[in-house]
N, C-alpha and C positions, 0 to 999 in steps of 0.2 A: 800467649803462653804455650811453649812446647807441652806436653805432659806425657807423663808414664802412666797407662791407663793397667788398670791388673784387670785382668779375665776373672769376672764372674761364674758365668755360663757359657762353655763352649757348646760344638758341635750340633748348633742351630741349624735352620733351612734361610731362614730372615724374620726375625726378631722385630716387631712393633710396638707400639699402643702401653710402653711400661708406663705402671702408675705404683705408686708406693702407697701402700694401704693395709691398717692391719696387720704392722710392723713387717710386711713383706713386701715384694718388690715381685709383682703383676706382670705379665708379657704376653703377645698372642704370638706363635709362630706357626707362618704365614700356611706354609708349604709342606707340614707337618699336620697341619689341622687341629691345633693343642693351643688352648690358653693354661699360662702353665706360672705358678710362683715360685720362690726363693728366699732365704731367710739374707740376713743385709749383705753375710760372707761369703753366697753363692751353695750353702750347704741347705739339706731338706727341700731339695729341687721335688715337686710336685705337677702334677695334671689337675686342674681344675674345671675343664670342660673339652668335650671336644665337639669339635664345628667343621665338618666335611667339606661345607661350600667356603672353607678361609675365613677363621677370624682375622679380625681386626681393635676396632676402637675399644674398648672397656671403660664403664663406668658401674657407678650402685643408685640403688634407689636408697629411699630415705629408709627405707625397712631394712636391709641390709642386703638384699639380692644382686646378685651379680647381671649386669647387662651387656651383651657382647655382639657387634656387628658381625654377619655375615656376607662375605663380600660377595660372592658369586650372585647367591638367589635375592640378595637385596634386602636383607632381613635384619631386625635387631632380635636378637634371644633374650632369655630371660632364666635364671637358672633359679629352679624352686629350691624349698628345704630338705626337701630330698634327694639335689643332686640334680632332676632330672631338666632337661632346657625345654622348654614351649616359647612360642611365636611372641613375641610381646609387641612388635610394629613387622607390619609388609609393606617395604616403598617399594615394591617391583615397578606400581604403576605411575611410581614418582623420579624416583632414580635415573639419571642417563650415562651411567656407568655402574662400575662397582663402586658402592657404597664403600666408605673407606675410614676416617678417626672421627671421633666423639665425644661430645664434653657433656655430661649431665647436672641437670642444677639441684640446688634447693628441695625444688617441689618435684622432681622426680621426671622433669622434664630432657628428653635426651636428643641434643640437637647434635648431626652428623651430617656429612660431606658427602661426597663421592666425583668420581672421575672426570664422569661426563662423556666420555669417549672410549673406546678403547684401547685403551694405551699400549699394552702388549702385543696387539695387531698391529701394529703401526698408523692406527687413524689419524685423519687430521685434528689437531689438537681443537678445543672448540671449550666454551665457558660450560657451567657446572652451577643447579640451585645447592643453595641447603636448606635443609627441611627441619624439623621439630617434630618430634615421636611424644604427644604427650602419654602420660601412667596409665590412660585407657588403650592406649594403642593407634588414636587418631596422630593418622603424618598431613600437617602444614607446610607450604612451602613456606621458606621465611625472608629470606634472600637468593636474588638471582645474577649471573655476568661474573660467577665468582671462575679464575684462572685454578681450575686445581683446587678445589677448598680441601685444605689436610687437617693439621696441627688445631686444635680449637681450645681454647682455654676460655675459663670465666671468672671475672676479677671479683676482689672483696666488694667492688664500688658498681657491681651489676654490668658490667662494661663485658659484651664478647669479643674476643680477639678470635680471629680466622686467617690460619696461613695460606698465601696464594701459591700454591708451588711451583707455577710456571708464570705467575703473574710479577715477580719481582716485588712483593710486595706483602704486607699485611693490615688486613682493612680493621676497623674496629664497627662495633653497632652498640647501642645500647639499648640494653634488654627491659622490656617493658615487664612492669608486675603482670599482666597477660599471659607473658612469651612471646609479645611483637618485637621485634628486632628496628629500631628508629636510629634517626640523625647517623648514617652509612657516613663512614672515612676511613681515608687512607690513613695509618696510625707509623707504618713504615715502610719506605720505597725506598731501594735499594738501586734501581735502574726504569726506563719507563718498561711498560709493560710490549713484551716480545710483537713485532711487525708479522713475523715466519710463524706459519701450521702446522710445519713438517717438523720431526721431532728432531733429527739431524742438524735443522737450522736453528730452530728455538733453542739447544743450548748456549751456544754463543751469542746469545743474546741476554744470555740470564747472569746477573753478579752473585746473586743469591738466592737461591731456590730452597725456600724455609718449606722444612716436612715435619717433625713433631715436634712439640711444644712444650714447655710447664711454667707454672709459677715457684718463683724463689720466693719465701716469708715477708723477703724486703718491697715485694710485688715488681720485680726484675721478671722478666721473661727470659726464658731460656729455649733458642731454637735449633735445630741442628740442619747444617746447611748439608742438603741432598745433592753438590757437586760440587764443595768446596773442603769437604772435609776436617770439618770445623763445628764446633759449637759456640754457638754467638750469644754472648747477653748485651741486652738491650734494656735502655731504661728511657720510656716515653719517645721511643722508638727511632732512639738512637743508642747505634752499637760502642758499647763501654767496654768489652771486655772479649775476646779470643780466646778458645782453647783449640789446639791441634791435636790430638790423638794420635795422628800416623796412621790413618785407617779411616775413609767412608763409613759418613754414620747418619743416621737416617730419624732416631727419635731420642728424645732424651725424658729422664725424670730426675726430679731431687728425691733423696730420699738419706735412709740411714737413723740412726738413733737423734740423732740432732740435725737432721736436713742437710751436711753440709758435703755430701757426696751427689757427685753430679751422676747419673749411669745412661749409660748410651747404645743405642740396639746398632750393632756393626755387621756391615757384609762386606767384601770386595764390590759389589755392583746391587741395582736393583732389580737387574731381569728375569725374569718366572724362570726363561728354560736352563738359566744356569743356578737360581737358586734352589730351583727343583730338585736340579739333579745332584748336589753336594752338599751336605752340612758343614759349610766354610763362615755363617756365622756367629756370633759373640754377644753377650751383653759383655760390657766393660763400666769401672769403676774409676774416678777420676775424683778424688779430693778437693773440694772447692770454698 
């Protein structure tokens, strides 16, 4: 499906980590250093925190607090009731990248990805753990050999989904009452997983390179392809459905008064020094 996407929120840096919550529609931007909300029609644009070393992921705990990665220092925050953010996990000594998207459970458990590399520098591309941030602030690793862990969702049925975004693929685990992550699978492959290191080489290798995620009500997964310029749904990890935007787009969320709007964080590209330097991002709106 072609689509007419309407601009929500213009004149972004790059746009992440949207989550509909609290009949508003959540975003971190990137290069800005603002986690920042929206009422469904793009009106009552807000700051909700800001994060110097780059947010990212956002989740809540079961008490209602807001939890938001920081990518540079390695950190998940924790925003009190008074506004102010304290340290709530340090994976400095866990992390082998910038920490990056995040899904938190139930019991307040916030398990999050990161790079593995330095992708901005141009390193050689190289696998990536993810860890578990439990409510005291102890980080586990939980899984390892992950391609990019980005996108992470957690099903009604205790199931995590993990998008590989250089792995061509997305694994599934199932989450133990603990927080152990067991029985690892590949839940969808798109292509085998990239031969090439170099970041030049590895895209042509990639058919779909899945970056953020959500669940639809029907437990459809919704992912948005990071160099296909598409947002893909998948059901049991086969692609059912296509939407084209006309525009690179990097994360998505359902949301809206009845869930059935898709919204999509949009740049021209994903590179630091030119999303740095222009606010040429978007959130967009896409009726679904």
């Amino acid at each position: 499906m072609v689509a007419d996407p309407s601009v929500v929120v213009a004149d972004l840096h790059f746009a992440e980590a949207p989550r509909w919550h609290e009949d508003r529609l959540w975003f971190s931007d990137f290069y800005a250093g603002l986690v920042r909300s929206v009422r469904a029609d793009g009106s009552d644009l807000r700051v909700e925190a800001e994060v110097p070393e780059q947010p990212s992921g956002l989740g809540w705990l079961p008490d209602g607090r807001l939890l938001v990665v920081s990518m540079r220092d390695r950190k998940i925050l924790r925003r009190e009731p008074d506004g102010t953010l304290v340290t709530h996990a340090d994976l400095a000594d866990h992390a082998t990248g910038h920490v990056n998207d995040m899904a938190v459970d139930a019991a307040g458990r916030a398990f999050v990805g990161n790079f593995g590399y330095d992708l901005m520098a141009g390193a050689p591309m190289t696998t990536a753990a993810l860890h578990r941030a439990d409510p005291d602030g102890t980080v586990t690793e939980v899984a390892t050999d992950l391609w990019f862990p980005n996108g992470i969702v957690l099903t009604d049925d205790n199931v995590l989904l993990v998008n590989e975004t250089f792995g061509n693929r997305i694994t599934a685990f199932d989450l133990s009452p603990d927080g152990t992550l067991t029985n690892r699978r590949v839940w969808a492959e798109f292509a085998p997983v990239p031969t090439e290191r170099e970041f030049d080489k590895v895209m042509p290798q990639l058919a779909v390179a899945p970056d953020g995620a959500c669940l639809a009500p029907d437990g459809a997964l919704w992912i948005a392809d990071a160099i296909g310029g598409r947002l893909l749904r998948l059901v049991d990890g086969a692609i059912t459905d296509e939407v084209h935007p006309g525009t690179p787009v990097y994360a998505c969320a359902l949301g809206g008064p009845d869930l059935t709007t898709l919204y999509a964080c949009a740049a021209p590209d994903f590179f630091e020094h030119a999303r740095r330097a222009a606010t040429e991002g978007r959130l967009i709106a896409i009726p679904v």
